[in-house]
C-alpha positions as a Markdown table, in Angstrom:
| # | Residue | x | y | z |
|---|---|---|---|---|
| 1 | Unk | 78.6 | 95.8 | 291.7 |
| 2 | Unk | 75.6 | 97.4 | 292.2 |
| 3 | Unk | 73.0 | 96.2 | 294.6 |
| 4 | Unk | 70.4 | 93.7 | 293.2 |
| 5 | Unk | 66.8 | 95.0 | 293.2 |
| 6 | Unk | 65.0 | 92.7 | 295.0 |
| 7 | Unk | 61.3 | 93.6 | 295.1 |
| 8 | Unk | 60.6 | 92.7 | 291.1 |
| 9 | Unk | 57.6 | 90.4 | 291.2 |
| 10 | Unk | 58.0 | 90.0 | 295.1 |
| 11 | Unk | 54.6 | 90.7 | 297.0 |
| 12 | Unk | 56.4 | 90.1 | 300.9 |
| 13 | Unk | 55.9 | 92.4 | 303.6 |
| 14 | Unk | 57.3 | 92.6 | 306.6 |
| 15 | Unk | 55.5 | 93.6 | 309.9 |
| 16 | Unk | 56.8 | 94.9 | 312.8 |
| 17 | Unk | 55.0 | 95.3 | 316.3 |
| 18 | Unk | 54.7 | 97.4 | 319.2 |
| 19 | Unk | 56.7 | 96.7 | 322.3 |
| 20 | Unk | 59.1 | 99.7 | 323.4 |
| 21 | Unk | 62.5 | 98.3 | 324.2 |
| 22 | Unk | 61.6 | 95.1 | 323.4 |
| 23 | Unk | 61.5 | 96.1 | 319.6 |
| 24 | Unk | 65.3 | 95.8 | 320.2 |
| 25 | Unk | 64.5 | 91.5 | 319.9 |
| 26 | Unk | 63.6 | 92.3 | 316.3 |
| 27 | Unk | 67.1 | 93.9 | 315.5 |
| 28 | Unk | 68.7 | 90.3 | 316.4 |
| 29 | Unk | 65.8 | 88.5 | 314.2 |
| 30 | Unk | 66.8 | 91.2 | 310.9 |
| 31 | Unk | 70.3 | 90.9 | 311.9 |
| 32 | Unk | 70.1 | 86.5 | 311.5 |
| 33 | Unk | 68.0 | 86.9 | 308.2 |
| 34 | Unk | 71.1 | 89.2 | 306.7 |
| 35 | Unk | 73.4 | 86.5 | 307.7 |
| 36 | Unk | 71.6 | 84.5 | 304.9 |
| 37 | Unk | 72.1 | 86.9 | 302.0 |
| 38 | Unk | 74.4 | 88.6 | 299.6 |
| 39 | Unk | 76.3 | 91.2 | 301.0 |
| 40 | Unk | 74.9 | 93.6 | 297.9 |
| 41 | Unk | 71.1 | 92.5 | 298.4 |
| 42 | Unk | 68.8 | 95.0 | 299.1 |
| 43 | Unk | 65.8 | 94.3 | 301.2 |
| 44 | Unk | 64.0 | 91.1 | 301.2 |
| 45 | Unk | 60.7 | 92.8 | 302.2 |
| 46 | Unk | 59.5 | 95.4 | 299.9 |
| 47 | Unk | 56.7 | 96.3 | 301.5 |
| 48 | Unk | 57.2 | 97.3 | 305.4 |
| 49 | Unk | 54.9 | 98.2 | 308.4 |
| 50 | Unk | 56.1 | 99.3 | 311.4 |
| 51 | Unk | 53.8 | 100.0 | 315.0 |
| 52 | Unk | 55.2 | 101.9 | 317.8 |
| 53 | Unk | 58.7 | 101.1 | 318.5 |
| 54 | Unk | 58.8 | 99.0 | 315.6 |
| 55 | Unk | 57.6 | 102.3 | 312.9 |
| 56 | Unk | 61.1 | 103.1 | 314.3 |
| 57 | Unk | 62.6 | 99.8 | 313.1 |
| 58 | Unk | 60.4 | 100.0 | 309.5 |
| 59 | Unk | 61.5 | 103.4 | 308.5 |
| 60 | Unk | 65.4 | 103.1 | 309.1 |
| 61 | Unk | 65.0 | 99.8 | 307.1 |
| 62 | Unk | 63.1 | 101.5 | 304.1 |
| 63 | Unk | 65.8 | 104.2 | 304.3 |
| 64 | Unk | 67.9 | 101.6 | 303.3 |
| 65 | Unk | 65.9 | 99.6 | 301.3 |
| 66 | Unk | 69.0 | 99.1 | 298.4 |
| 67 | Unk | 71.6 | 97.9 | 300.7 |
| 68 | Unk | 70.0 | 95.3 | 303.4 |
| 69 | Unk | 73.1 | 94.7 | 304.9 |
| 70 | Unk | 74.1 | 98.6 | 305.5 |
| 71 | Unk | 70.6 | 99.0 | 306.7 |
| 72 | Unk | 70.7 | 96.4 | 309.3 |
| 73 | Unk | 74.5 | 97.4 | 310.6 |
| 74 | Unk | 73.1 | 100.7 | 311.1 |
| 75 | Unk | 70.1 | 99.9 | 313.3 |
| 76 | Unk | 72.2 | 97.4 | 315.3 |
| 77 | Unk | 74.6 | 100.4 | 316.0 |
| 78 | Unk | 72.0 | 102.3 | 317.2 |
| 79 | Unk | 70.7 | 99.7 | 319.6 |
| 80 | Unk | 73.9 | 98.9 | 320.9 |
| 81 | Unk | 74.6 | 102.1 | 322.3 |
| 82 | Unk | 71.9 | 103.1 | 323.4 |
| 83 | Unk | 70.8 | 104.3 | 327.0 |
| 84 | Unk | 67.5 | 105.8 | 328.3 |
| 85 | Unk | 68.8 | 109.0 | 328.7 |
| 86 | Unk | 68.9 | 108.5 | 324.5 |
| 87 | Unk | 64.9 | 108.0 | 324.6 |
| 88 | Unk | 63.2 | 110.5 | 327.5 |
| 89 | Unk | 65.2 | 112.6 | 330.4 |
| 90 | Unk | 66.0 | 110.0 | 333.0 |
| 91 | Unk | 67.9 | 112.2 | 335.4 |
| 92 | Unk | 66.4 | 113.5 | 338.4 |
| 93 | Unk | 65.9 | 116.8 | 338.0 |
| 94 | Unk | 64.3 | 116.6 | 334.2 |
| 95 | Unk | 62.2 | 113.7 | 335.5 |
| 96 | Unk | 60.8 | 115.3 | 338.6 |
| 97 | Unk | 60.7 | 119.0 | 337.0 |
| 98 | Unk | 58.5 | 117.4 | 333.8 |
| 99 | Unk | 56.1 | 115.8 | 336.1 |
| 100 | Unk | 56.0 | 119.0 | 338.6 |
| 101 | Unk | 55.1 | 121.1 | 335.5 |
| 102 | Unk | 52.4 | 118.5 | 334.1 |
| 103 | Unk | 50.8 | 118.8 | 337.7 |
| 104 | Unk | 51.1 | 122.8 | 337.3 |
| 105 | Unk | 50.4 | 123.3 | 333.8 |
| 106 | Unk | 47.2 | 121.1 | 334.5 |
| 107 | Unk | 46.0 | 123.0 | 337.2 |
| 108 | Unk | 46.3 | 126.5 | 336.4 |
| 109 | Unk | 44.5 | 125.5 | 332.8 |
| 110 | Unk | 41.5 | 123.8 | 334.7 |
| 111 | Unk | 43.1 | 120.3 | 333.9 |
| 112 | Unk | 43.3 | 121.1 | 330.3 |
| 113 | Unk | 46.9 | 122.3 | 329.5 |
| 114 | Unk | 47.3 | 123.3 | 325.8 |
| 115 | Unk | 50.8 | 121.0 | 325.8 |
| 116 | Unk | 50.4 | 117.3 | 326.0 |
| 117 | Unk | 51.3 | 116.5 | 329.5 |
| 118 | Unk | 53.0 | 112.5 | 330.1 |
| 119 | Unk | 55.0 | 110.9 | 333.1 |
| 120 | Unk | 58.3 | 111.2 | 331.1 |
| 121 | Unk | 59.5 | 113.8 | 328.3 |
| 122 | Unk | 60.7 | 111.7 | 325.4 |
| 123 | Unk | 62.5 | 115.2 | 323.7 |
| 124 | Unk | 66.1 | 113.1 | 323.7 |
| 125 | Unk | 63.7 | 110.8 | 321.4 |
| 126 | Unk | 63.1 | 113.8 | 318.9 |
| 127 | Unk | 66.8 | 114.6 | 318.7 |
| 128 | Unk | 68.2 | 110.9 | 318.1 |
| 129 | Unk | 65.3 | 110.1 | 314.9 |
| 130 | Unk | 67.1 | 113.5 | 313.3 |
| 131 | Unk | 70.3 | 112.1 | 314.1 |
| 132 | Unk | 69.8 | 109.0 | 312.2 |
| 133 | Unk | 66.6 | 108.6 | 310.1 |
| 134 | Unk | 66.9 | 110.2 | 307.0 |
| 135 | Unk | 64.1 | 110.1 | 305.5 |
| 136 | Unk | 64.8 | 111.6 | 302.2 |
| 137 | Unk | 66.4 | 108.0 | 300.9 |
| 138 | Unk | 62.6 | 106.3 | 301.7 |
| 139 | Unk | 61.6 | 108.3 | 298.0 |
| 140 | Unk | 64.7 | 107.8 | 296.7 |
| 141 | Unk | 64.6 | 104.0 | 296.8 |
| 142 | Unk | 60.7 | 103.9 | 296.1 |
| 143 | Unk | 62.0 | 105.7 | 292.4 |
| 144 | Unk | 64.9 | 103.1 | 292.2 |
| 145 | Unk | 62.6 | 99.7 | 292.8 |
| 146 | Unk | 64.0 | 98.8 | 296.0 |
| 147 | Unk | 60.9 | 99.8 | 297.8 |
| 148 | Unk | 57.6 | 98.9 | 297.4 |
| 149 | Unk | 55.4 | 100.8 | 300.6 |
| 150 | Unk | 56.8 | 101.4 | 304.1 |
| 151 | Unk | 53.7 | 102.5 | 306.4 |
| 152 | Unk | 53.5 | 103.9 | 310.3 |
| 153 | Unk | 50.4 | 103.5 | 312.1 |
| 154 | Unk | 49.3 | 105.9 | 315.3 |
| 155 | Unk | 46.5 | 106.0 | 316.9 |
| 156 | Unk | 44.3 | 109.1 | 316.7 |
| 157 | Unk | 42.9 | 110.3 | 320.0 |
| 158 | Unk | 40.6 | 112.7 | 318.2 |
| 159 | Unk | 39.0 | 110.4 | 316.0 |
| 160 | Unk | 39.5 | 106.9 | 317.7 |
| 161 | Unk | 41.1 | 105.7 | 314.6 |
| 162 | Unk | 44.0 | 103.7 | 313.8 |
| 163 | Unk | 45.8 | 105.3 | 311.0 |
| 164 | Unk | 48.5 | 104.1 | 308.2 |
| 165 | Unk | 50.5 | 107.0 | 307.4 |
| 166 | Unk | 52.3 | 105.4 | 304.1 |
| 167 | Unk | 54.8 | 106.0 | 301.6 |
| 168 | Unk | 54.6 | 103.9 | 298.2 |
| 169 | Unk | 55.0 | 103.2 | 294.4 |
| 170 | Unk | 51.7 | 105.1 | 292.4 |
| 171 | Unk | 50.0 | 101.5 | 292.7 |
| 172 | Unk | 49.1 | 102.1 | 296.3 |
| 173 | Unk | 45.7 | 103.9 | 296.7 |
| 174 | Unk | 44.4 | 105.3 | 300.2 |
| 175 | Unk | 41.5 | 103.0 | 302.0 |
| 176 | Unk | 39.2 | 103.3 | 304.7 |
| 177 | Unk | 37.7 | 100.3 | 306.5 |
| 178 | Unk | 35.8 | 100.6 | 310.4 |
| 179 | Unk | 38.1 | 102.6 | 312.8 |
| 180 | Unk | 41.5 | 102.0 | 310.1 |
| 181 | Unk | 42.5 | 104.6 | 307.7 |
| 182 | Unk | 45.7 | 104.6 | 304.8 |
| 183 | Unk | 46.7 | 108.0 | 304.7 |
| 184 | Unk | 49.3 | 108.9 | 302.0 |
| 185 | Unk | 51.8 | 111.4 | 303.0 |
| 186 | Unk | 55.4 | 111.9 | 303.6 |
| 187 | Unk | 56.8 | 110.2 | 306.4 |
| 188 | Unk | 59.0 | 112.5 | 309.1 |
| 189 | Unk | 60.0 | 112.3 | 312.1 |
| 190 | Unk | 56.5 | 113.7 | 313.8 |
| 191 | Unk | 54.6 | 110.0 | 312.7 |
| 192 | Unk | 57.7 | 108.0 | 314.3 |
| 193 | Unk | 57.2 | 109.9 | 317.6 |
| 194 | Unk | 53.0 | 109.5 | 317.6 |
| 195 | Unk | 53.4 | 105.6 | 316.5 |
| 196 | Unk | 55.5 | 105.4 | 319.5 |
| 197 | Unk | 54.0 | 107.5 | 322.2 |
| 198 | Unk | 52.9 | 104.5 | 324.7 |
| 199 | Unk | 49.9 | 106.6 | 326.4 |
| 200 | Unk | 50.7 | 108.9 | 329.7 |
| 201 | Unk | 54.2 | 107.5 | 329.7 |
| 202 | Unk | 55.1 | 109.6 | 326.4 |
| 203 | Unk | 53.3 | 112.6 | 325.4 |
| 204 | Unk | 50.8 | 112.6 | 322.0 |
| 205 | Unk | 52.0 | 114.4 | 319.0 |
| 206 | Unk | 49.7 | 116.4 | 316.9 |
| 207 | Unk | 50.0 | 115.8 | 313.2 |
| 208 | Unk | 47.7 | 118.4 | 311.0 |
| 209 | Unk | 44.1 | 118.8 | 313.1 |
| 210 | Unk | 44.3 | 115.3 | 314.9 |
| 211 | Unk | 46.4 | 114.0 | 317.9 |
| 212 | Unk | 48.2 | 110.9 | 317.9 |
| 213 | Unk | 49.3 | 108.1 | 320.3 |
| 214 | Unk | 51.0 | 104.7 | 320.4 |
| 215 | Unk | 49.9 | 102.9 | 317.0 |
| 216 | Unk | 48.9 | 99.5 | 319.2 |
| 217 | Unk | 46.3 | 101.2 | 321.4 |
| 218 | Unk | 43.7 | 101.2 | 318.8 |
| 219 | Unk | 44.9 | 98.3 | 316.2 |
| 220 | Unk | 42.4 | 95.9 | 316.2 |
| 221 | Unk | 43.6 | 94.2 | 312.6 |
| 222 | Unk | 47.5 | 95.2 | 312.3 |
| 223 | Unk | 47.5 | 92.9 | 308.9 |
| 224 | Unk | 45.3 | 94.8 | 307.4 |
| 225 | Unk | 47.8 | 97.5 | 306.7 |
| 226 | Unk | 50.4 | 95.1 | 304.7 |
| 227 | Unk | 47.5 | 93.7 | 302.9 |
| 228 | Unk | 46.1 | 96.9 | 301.7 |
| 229 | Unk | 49.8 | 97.5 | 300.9 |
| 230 | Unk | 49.3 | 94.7 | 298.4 |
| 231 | Unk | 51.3 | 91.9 | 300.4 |
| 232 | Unk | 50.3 | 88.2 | 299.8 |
| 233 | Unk | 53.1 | 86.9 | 302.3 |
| 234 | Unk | 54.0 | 88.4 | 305.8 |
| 235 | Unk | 57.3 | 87.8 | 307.9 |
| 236 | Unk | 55.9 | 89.0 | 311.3 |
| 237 | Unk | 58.3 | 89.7 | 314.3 |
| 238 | Unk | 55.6 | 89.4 | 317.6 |
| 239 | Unk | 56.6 | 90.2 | 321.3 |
| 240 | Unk | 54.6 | 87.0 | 323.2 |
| 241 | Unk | 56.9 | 85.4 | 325.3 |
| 242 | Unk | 57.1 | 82.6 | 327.6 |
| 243 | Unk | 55.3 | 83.5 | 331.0 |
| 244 | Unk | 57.7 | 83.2 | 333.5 |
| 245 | Unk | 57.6 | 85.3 | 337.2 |
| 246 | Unk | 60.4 | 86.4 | 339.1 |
| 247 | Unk | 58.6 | 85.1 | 342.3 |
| 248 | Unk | 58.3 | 81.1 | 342.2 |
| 249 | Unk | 55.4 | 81.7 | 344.4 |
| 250 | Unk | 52.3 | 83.9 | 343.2 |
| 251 | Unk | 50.3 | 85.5 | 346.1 |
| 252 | Unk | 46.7 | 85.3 | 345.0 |
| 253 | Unk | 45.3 | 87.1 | 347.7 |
| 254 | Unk | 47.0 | 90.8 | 347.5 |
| 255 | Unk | 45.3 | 93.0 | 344.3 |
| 256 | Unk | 47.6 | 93.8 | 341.7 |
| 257 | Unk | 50.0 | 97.4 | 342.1 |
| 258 | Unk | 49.1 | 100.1 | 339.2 |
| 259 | Unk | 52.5 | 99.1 | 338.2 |
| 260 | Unk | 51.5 | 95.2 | 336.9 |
| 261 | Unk | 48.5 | 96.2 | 335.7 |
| 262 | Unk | 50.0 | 98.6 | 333.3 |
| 263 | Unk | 52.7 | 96.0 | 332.5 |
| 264 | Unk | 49.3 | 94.1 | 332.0 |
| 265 | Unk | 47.5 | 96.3 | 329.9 |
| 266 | Unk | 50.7 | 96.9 | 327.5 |
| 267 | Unk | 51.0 | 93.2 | 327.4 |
| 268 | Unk | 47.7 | 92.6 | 326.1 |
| 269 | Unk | 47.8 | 96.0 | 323.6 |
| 270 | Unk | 51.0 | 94.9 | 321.8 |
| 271 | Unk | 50.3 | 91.0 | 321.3 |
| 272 | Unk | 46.8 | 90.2 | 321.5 |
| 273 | Unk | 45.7 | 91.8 | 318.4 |
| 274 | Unk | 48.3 | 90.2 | 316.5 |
| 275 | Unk | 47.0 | 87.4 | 317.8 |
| 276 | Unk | 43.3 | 87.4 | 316.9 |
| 277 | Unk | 44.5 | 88.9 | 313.5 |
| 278 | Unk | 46.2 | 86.0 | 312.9 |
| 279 | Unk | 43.5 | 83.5 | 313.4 |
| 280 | Unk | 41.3 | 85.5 | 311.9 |
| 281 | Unk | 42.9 | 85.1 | 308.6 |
| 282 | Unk | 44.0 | 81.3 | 308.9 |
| 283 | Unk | 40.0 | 81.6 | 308.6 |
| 284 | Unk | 39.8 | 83.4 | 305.5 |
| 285 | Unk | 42.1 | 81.6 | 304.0 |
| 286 | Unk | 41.0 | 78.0 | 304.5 |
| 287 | Unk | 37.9 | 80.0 | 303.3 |
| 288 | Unk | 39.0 | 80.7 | 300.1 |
| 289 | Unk | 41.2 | 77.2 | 299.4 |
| 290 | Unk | 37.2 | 76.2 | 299.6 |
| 291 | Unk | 36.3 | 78.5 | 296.3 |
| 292 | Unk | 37.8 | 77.5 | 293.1 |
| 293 | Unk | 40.6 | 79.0 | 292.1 |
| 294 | Unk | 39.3 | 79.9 | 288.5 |
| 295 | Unk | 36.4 | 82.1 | 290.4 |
| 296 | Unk | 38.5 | 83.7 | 293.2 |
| 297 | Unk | 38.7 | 86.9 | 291.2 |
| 298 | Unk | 35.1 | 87.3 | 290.3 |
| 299 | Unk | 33.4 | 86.2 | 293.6 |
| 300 | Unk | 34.8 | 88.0 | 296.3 |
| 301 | Unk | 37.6 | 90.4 | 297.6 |
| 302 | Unk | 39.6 | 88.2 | 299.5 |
| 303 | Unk | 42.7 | 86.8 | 298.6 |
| 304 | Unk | 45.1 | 83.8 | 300.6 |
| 305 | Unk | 48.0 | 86.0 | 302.4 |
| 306 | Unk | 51.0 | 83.2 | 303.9 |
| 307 | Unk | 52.6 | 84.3 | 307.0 |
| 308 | Unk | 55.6 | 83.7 | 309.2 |
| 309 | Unk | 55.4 | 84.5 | 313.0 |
| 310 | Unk | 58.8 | 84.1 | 314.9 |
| 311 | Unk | 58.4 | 85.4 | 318.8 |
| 312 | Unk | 60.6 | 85.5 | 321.6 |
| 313 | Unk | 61.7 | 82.2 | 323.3 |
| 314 | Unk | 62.9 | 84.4 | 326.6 |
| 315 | Unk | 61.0 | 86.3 | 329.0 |
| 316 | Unk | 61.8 | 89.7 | 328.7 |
| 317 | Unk | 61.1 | 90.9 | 332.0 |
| 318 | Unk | 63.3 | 88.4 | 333.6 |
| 319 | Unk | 65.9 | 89.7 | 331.4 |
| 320 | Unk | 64.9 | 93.5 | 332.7 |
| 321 | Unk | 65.0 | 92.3 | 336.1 |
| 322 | Unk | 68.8 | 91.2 | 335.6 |
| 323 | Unk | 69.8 | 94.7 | 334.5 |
| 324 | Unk | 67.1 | 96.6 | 337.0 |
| 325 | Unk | 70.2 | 98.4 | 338.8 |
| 326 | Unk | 71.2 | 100.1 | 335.8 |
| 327 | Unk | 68.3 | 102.3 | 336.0 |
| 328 | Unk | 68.7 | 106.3 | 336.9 |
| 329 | Unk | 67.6 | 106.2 | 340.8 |
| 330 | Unk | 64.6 | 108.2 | 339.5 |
| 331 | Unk | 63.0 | 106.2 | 337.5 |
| 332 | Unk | 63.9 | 103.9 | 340.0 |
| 333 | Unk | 61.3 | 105.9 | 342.4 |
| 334 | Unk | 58.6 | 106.3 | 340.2 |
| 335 | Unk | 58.5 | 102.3 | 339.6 |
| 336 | Unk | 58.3 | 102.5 | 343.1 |
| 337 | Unk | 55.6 | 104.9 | 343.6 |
| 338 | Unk | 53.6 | 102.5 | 341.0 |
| 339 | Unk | 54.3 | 99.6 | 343.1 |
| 340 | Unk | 57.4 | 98.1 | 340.7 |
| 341 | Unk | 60.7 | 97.3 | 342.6 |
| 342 | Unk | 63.4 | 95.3 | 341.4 |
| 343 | Unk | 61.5 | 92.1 | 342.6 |
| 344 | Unk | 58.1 | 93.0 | 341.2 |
| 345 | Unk | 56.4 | 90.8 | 338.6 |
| 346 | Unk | 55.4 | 93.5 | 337.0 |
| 347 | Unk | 56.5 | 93.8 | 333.0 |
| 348 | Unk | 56.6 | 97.3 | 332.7 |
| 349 | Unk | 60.0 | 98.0 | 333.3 |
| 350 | Unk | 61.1 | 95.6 | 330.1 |
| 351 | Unk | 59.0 | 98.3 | 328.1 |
| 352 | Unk | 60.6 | 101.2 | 329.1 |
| 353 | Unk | 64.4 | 100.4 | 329.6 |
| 354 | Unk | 65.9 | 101.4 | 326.9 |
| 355 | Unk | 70.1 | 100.5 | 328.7 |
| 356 | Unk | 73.0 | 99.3 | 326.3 |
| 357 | Unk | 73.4 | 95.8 | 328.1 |
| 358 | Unk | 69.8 | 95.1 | 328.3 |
| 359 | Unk | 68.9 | 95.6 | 324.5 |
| 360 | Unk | 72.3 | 93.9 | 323.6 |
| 361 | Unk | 71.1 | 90.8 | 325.4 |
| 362 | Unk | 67.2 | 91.0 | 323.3 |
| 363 | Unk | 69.4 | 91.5 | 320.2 |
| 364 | Unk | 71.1 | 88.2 | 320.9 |
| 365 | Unk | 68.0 | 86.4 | 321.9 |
| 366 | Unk | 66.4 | 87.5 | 318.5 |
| 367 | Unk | 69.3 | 86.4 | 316.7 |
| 368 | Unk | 69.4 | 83.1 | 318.3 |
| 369 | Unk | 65.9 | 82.5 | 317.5 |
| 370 | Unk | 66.1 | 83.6 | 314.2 |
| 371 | Unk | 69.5 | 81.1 | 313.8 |
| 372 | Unk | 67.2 | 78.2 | 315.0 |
| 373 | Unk | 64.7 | 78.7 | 312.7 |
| 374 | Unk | 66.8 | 79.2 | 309.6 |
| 375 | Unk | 65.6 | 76.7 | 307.2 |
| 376 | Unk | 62.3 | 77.9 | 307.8 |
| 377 | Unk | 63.0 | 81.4 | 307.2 |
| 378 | Unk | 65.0 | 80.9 | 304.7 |
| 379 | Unk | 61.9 | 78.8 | 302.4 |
| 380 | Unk | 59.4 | 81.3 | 303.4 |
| 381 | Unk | 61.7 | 84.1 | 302.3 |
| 382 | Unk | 63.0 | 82.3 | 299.3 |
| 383 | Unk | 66.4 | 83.4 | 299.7 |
């Protein structure tokens, strides 16, 4: 029996955020919503956009956009064994050798090396996206009517744009709004690595004349994209989570370590965006339910867009902090060096570790949630 296309008449996108590791929570969240399908469904979300570590997410779904529950068993596999070693060099000799030739590279050009220098060399990164994205199958189920639009945002460090590199049906025309572009093109394996090249940890990617970087650093409206994609409902999969510290008692009176205010600054780049985007919209559409319905078309551009936000109901850091020890000893150091130990209240380390038990654990935590939420998901989805 061949698999049903499920897109026909179907405007709902799904958007998937920033986060690093963390995007593993949204693997358990797909994982619960296949558990409420046919087993020869394909995708509930024809439209997809993906930021970051979640562009990674987006395309292997829209590479399997005919068969949801293949798609999702894939991914899964993926996460579950996967180590850091799989994402950038974590052993001490490619760690310390990358930095020493940053340093090097840096000085001898006058502090501007023609290679993009970063704290850790995400090649291993590079090699597992070939391994397991093909990309080819995104056209494929476009033709077929399984797919709708998947798009990957970056951030351009040469224009100060945040970009939509999409892939879509002929009814999908390029835009351009303040600082946001939707760029047409083929998807491979270059946009994946610039959505998700979290600045100086990972290095930018060039793509044609311009030079990319992590997709949230510069994504001030990351619904626009699935809008301009032509979606009038949204499942999003967020990364705000409970604030909990490993410390019961704060000290106020030390300043923070460079290593909490980066865990800070990624913290506020992948949610708070979202966040304002969100409200932002509640406003235009209690805006529009004001105008009557007959003159929506003919008086203005805006249109009522549902959504669905389901975030994490654990702390992922405490969870990192649990599985601190399986870290290489130097990564260990430079967490150190940035004033992040194993006690540290500092999130940073749930961005970056990318260990088999740790992302099994937000897997699990995702597909709780999703499980709790079912009847919900379920009516939004309409399945």
């Amino acid at each position: 029996m061949s698999p049903k296309k499920s897109y026909k008449g179907c405007k709902t996108a799904l958007l998937l955020t920033g986060g690093g590791a963390s995007a593993a929570y949204q693997v358990g969240v797909l994982k619960a919503i296949s558990k409420f399908m046919p087993r020869n469904h394909g995708i509930p979300f024809p439209i997809i956009s993906g930021t970051s570590a979640g562009a990674i997410n987006a395309t292997t779904i829209a590479c399997y956009a005919s068969c949801y529950h293949l798609g999702i068993r894939r991914l899964e596999y993926v996460w579950n064994h996967l180590h850091t070693s799989s994402i950038y060099h974590s052993k001490a000799r490619k760690v310390f050798g990358h930095i020493l030739y940053g340093l090097l590279s840096s000085y001898r050009a006058g502090y501007a090396p023609k290679k993009a220098m970063s704290l850790l060399n995400n090649e291993p990164l590079r090699v597992l996206l070939n391994q397991v994205v093909d990309f080819k199958r995104i056209d494929g189920n476009i033709n077929n009517g399984y797919l709708s639009s998947i798009a990957i945002t970056a951030s351009s460090y040469t224009s100060g744009d945040s970009i939509s590199f999409y892939q879509a049906d002929k009814s999908i025309t390029p835009w351009q709004r303040s600082k946001r572009r939707g760029v047409q093109t083929t998807l491979h394996t270059d946009h994946l690595l610039a959505s998700s090249s979290i600045p100086l940890i990972f290095p930018s990617i060039k793509i044609k004349k311009e030079h990319f970087g992590d997709g949230s650093v510069s994504q001030l409206s990351p619904l626009s994209t699935p809008i301009h994609l032509g979606a009038e409902k949204i499942f999003i999969i967020g990364v705000e989570q409970p604030q909990q510290t490993i410390h019961h008692a704060v000290d106020f009176h030390r300043p923070p370590t460079n290593a909490e205010i980066a865990g800070h600054l990624m913290d506020t780049v992948f949610s708070e965006a979202l966040n304002s985007d969100l409200e932002r919209m509640h406003r235009v559409n209690k805006t529009v339910s004001l105008i009557p319905e007959a003159k929506r078309n003919f008086q203005s551009d805006l249109k009522q867009v549902e959504s669905f936000l389901i975030n994490p109901s654990q702390n992922f850091h405490v969870l990192a902090h649990e599985h601190y020890d399986e870290l290489k000893w130097a990564l260990k150091f430079i967490l150190r060096l940035m004033g992040s130990g194993k006690d540290s209240d500092s999130s940073l380390t749930s961005y970056i570790m990318f260990e088999q038990n740790y992302c099994k654990r937000l897997i699990q935590v995702g597909f709780n949630d999703a499980m709790a939420q079912e009847a919900q998901i379920r009516e939004f989805l309409n399945i």
